[in-house]
C-alpha positions as CSV (number, residue, x, y, z in Angstrom):
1,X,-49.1,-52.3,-106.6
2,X,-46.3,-55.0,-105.5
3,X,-46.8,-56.8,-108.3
4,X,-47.1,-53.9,-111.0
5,X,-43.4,-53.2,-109.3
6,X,-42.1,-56.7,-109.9
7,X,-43.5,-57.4,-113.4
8,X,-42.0,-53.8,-114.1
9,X,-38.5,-54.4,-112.4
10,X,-38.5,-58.1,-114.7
11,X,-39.0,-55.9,-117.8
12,X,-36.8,-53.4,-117.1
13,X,-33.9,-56.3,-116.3
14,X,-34.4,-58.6,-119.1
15,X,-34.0,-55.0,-121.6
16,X,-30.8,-54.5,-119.7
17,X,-29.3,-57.8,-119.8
18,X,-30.4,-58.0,-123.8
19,X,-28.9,-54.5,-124.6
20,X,-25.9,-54.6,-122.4
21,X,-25.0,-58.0,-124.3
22,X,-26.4,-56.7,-127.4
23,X,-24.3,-53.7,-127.5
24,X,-21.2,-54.9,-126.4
25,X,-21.1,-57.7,-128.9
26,X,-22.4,-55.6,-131.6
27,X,-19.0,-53.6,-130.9
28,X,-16.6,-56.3,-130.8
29,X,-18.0,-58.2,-133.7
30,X,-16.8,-55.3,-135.9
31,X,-17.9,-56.2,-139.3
32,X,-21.6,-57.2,-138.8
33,X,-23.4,-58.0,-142.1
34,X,-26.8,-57.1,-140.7
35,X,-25.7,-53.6,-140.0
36,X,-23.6,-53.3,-143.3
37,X,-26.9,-54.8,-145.1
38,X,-29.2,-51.9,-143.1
39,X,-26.8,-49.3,-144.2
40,X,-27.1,-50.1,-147.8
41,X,-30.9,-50.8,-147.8
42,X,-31.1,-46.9,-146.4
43,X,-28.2,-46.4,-148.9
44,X,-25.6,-45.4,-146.4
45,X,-22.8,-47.3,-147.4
46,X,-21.0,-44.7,-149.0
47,X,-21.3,-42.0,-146.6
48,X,-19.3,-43.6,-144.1
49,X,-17.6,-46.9,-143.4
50,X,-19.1,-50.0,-142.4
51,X,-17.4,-49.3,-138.6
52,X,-18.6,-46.4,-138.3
53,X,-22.4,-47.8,-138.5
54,X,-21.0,-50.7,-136.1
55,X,-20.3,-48.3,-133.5
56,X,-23.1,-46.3,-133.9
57,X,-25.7,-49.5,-133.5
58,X,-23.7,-50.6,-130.6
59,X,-24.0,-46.8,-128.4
60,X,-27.6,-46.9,-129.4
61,X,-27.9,-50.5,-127.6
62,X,-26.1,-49.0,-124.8
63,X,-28.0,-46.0,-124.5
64,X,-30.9,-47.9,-124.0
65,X,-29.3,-50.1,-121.1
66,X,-28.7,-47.7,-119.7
67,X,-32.3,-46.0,-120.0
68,X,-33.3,-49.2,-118.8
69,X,-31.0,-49.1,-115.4
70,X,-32.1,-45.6,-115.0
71,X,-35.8,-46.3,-115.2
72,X,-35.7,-48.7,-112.7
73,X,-35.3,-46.1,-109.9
74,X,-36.8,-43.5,-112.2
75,X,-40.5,-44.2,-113.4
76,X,-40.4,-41.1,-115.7
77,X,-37.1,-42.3,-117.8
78,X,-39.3,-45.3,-119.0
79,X,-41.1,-43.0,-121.3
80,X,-38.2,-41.8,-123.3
81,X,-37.1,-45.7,-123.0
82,X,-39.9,-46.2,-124.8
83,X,-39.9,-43.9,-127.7
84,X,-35.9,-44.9,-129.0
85,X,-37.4,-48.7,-128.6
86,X,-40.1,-47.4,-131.3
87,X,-37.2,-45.8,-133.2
88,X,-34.7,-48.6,-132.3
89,X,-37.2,-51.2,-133.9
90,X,-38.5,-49.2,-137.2
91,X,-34.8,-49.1,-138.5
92,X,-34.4,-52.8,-139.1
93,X,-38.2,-53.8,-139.5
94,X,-38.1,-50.8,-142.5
95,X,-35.4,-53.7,-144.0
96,X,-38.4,-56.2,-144.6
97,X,-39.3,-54.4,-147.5
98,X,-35.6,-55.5,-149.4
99,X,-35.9,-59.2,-151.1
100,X,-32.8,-60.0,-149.4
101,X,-34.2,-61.2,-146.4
102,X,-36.9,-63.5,-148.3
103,X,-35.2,-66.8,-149.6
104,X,-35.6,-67.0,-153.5
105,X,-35.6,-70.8,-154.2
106,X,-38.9,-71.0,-152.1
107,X,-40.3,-68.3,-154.2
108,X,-39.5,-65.5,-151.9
109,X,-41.8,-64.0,-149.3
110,X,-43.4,-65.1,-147.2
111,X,-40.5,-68.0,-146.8
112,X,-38.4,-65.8,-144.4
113,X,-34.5,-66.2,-144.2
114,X,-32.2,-63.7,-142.4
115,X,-35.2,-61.6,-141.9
116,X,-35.9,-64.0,-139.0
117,X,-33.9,-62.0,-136.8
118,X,-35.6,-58.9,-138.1
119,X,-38.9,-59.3,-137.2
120,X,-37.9,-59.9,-133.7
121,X,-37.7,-56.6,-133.4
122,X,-41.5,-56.2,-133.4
123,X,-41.8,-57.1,-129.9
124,X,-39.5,-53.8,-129.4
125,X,-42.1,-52.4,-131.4
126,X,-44.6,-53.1,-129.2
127,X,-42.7,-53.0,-125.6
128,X,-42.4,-49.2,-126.6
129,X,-45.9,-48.6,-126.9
130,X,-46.0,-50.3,-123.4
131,X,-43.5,-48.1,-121.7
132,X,-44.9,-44.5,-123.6
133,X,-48.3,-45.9,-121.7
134,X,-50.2,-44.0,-124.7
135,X,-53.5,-42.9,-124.0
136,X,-54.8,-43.6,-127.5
137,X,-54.7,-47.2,-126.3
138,X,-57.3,-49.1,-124.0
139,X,-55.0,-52.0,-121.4
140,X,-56.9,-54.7,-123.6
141,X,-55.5,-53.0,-127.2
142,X,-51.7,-53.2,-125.2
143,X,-52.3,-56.9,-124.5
144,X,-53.2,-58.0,-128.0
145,X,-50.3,-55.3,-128.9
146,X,-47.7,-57.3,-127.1
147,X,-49.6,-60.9,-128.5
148,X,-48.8,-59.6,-132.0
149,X,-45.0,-60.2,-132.0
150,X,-44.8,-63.4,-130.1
151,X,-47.9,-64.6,-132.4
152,X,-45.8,-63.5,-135.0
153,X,-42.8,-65.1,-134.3
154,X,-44.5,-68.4,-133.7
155,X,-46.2,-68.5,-136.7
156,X,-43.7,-67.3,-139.1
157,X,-40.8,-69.3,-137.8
158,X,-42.9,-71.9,-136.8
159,X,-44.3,-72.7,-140.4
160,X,-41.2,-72.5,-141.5
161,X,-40.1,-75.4,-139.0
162,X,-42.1,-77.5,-142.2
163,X,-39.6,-76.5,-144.8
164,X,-36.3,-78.6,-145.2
165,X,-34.1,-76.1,-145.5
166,X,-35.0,-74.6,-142.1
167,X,-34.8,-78.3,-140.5
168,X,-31.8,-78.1,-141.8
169,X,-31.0,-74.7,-140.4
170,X,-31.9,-75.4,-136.5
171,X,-30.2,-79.2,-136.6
172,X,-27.1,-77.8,-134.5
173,X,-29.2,-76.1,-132.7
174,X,-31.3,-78.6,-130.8
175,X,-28.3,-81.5,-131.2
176,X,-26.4,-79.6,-128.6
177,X,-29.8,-79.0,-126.2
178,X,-30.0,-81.1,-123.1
179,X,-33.9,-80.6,-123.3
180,X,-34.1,-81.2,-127.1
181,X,-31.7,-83.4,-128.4
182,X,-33.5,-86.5,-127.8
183,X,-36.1,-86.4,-130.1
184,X,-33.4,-86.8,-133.1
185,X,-33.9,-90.7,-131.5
186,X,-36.9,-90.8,-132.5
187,X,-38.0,-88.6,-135.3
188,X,-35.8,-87.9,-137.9
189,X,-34.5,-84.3,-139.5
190,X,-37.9,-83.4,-140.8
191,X,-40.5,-84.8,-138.2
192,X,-38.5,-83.4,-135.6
193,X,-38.6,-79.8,-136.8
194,X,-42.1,-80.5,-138.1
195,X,-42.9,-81.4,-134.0
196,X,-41.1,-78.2,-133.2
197,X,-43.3,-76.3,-135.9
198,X,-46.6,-77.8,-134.5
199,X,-46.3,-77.3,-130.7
200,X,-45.5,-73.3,-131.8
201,X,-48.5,-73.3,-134.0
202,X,-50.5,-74.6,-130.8
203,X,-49.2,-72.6,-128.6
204,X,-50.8,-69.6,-130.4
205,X,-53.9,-71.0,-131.0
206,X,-54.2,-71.8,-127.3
207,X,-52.8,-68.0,-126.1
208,X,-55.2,-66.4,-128.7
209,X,-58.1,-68.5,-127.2
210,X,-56.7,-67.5,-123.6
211,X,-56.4,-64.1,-123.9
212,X,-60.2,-64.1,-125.5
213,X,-61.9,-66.3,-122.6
214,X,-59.5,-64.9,-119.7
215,X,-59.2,-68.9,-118.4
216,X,-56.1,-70.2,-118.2
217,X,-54.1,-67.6,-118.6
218,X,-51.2,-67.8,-116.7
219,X,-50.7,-71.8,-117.8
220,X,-50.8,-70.7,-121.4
221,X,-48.2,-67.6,-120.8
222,X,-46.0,-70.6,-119.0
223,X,-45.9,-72.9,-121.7
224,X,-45.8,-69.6,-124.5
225,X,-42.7,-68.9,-122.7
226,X,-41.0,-72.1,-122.6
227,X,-39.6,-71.7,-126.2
228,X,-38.3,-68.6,-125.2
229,X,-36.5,-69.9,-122.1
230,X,-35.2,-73.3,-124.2
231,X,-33.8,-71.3,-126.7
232,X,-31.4,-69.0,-124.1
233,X,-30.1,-72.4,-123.2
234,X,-28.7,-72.6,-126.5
235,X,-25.9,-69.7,-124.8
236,X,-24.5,-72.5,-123.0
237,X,-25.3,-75.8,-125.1
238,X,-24.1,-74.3,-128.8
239,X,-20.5,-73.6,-128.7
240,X,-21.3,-70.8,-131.7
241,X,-23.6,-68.8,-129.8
242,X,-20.8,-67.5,-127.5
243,X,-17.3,-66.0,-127.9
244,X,-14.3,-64.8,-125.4
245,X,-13.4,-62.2,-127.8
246,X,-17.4,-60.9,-129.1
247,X,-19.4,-62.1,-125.4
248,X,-22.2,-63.1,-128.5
249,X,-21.4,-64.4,-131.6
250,X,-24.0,-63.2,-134.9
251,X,-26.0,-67.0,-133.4
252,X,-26.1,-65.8,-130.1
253,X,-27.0,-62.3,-130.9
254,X,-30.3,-64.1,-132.6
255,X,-31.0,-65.9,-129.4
256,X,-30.4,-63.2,-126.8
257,X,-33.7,-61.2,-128.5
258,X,-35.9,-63.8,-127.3
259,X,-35.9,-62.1,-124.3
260,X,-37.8,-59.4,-125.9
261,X,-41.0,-61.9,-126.3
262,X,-40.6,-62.8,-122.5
263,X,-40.8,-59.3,-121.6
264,X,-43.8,-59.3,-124.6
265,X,-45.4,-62.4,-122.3
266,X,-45.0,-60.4,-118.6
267,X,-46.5,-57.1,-119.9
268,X,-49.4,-59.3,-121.2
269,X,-49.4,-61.1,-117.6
270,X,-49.5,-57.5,-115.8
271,X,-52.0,-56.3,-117.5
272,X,-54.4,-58.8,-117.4
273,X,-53.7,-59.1,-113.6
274,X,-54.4,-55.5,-113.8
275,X,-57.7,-55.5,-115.9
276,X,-59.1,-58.6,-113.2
277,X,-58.5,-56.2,-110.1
């Protein structure tokens, strides 16, 4: 029961940290492409101005911080948590569907552009289903549930780790790590992204065989998380993922959701502690 509690509590805090910053930044940014770009894929725009959508994105964010302070005292405020992260998630992954998010000069999907930052949202996806505890689904369905995003992630944006143009595209990124900067040394442009793209492909492969044989779990959730972890570092190491006047920049926005596949990696954690019992 102790540790049901503390993986719960670490859920719950990493959802409020994310949507506190999330929303707050989503605010003071003002003009945010992604949300003018949602409004016109649901053909919005002309309804109501861009600002109004900003602040609209930004209460929602909020409203579910504070859902997520509330369920922490309150067990029975986690399931209507978990339904507006169902409904929170289904707006932007609906976007997937526009070719905007696909980049054309690599022949469009599945070569994934500023939809990177949209299919994060899966792992809210699948966090709701968690919280909503549905009955329909047995604690081994819930675990390969909450695999799918981080999977997802690690495949998608990890093949694309091959492509020049997303070498290209996380350069700054891992110059201005103190754990990643180093292998620029050694490798050049491509090879070192092509690394990157390789130990995420792993990764999978060896979660997958993990969750399917029940050995080694825990080591495998440790090193699944450690992208995750490296890539909140970027807060502090990239001086465009933060800003005195946004908190997060559009950058740092993109990096805060990896906290999503965390929470996605503890969920999996507690219930496989749970299933052993």
């Amino acid at each position: 029961m102790k540790h049901l509690i503390s993986h719960q509590k670490a859920i719950l805090i990493l959802l409020l940290t994310s949507f506190i910053l999330m929303g707050l930044s989503t605010y003071l940014i003002g003009d945010h492409k992604s949300i003018s770009f949602t409004a016109d894929f649901y053909s919005l725009n002309g309804l109501l101005p861009n600002t109004v959508f900003v602040l609209m994105a930004a209460v929602v964010f909020i409203i579910c911080a504070v859902l997520s302070f509330s369920a922490l005292n309150n067990q029975k405020v986690t399931l209507w948590l978990g339904y507006l992260l169902i409904l929170v998630s289904l707006v932007p992954l609906l976007t997937l569907l526009s070719d905007k998010v696909w980049i054309a000069s690599l022949g469009g999907f599945p070569a994934i552009g500023s939809g990177q930052g949209i299919i994060k949202y899966f792992a809210l996806f699948t966090i709701g289903f968690y919280l909503i505890k549905s009955e329909k689904l047995s604690k081994q369905q819930l675990i390969w549930l909450n695999f799918f995003p981080v999977a997802l992630v690690y495949i998608w944006i990890g093949g694309m780790k091959f492509t020049l143009i997303e070498a290209q595209g996380i350069e700054a990124l891992v110059k201005s790590s103190f754990l990643m900067s180093w292998l620029y040394h050694f490798f050049d442009l491509q090879m070192t992204s092509n690394l990157i793209g390789i130990y995420d492909l792993v990764i999978t492969l060896l979660l997958a065989i993990s969750l399917y044989t029940k050995r080694y779990l825990i080591f495998t959730l440790l090193l699944a998380s450690t992208v995750f972890l490296v890539t909140q570092t970027f807060l502090l190491t990239f001086s465009g993922s933060l800003s005195a006047s946004t908190l997060l920049t559009g950058t740092g926005q993109f990096v805060i959701k990896d906290l999503w596949f965390i929470v996605n990696l503890i969920i999996i954690h507690q219930l496989s502690s749970a299933s052993t019992l």
